[in-house]
C-alpha positions in Angstrom: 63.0 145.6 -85.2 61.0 145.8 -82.0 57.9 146.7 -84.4 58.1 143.6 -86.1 58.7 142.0 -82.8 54.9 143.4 -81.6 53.4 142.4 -84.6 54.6 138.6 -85.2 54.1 137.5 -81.2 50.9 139.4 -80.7 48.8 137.5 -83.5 48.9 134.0 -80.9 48.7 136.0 -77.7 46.4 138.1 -75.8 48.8 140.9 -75.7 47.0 142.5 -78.8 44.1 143.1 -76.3 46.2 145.1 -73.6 46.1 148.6 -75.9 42.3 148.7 -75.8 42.6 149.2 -71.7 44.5 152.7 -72.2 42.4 155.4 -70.9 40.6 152.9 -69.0 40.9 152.6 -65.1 41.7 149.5 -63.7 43.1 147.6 -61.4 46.4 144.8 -61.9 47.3 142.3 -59.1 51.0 142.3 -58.8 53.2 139.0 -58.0 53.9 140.1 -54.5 50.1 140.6 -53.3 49.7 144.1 -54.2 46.9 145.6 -56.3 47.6 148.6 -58.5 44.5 150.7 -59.0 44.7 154.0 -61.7 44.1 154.8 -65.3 46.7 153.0 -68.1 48.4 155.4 -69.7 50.9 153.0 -72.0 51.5 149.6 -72.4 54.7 148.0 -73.9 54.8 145.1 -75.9 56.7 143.1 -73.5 53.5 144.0 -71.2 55.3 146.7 -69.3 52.0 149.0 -68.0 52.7 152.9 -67.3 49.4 154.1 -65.2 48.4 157.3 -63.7 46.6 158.5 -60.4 47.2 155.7 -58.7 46.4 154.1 -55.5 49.0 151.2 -54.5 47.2 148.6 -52.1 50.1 146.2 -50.2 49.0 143.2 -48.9 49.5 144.6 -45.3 46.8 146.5 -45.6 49.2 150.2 -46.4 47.9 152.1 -49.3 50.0 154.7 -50.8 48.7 157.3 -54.0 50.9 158.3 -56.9 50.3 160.7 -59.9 52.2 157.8 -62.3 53.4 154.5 -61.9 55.1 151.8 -63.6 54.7 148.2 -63.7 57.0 145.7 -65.5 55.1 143.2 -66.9 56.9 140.1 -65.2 55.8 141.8 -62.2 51.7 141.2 -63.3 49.6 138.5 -62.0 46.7 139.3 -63.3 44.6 142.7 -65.2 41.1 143.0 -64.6 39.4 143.7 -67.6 36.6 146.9 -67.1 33.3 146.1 -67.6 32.8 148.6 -70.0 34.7 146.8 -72.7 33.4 144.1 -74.9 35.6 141.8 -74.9 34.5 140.0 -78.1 34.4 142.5 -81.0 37.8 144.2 -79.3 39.8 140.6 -80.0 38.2 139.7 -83.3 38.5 143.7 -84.4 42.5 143.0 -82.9 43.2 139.6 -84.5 41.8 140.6 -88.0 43.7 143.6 -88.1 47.4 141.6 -87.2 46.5 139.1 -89.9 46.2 142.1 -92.2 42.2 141.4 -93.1 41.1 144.8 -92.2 41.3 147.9 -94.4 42.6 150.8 -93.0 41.1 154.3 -93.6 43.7 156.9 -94.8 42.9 160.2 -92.8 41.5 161.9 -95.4 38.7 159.4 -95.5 37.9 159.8 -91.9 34.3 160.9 -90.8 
């Protein structure tokens, strides 16, 4: 169920995008002024974000580090999208695979 849940309400959103940023360090404003900085390790499909070697920034100023951290996605303002990833070819590659346009190699035909 929650499979098909991914796969019908990503096609129209920008949530397909959010996988390509695992292993990718970034940083995500939060709704309460804070800024997450780390690695994503995860990410849900209700945009729930589990991140590693992180550095918590409050808007006070404190800054605290943890080894993982978890951030529900109604909590996100905003992700900042690394430079090193093209944001073009990642959402056409994305939206032609949901719509089913893209053949998929079987392992065996790998490299």
């Amino acid at each position: 169920m929650s499979h098909y849940f991914y796969k019908k309400n990503t096609k129209s959103t920008l949530l397909c995008f959010l996988p390509e940023l695992i292993n990718h360090s970034t940083s995500i404003e939060l709704r309460n002024e804070s800024v997450v900085f780390g690695e994503i390790d995860s990410v849900s499909n209700t945009m729930d974000i589990s991140m590693k070697d992180v550095k918590l920034h409050f808007a006070d100023g404190r800054c605290m580090s943890f080894s993982t951290f978890f951030v529900t996605g109604k909590n996100i303002r905003y992700i900042h999208i690394p430079d090193s990833i093209n944001i073009i070819s990642v959402l056409k590659r994305r939206l032609l695979a949901a719509h089913g346009l893209v053949k998929k190699q079987r392992p065996e035909e790998k490299g």
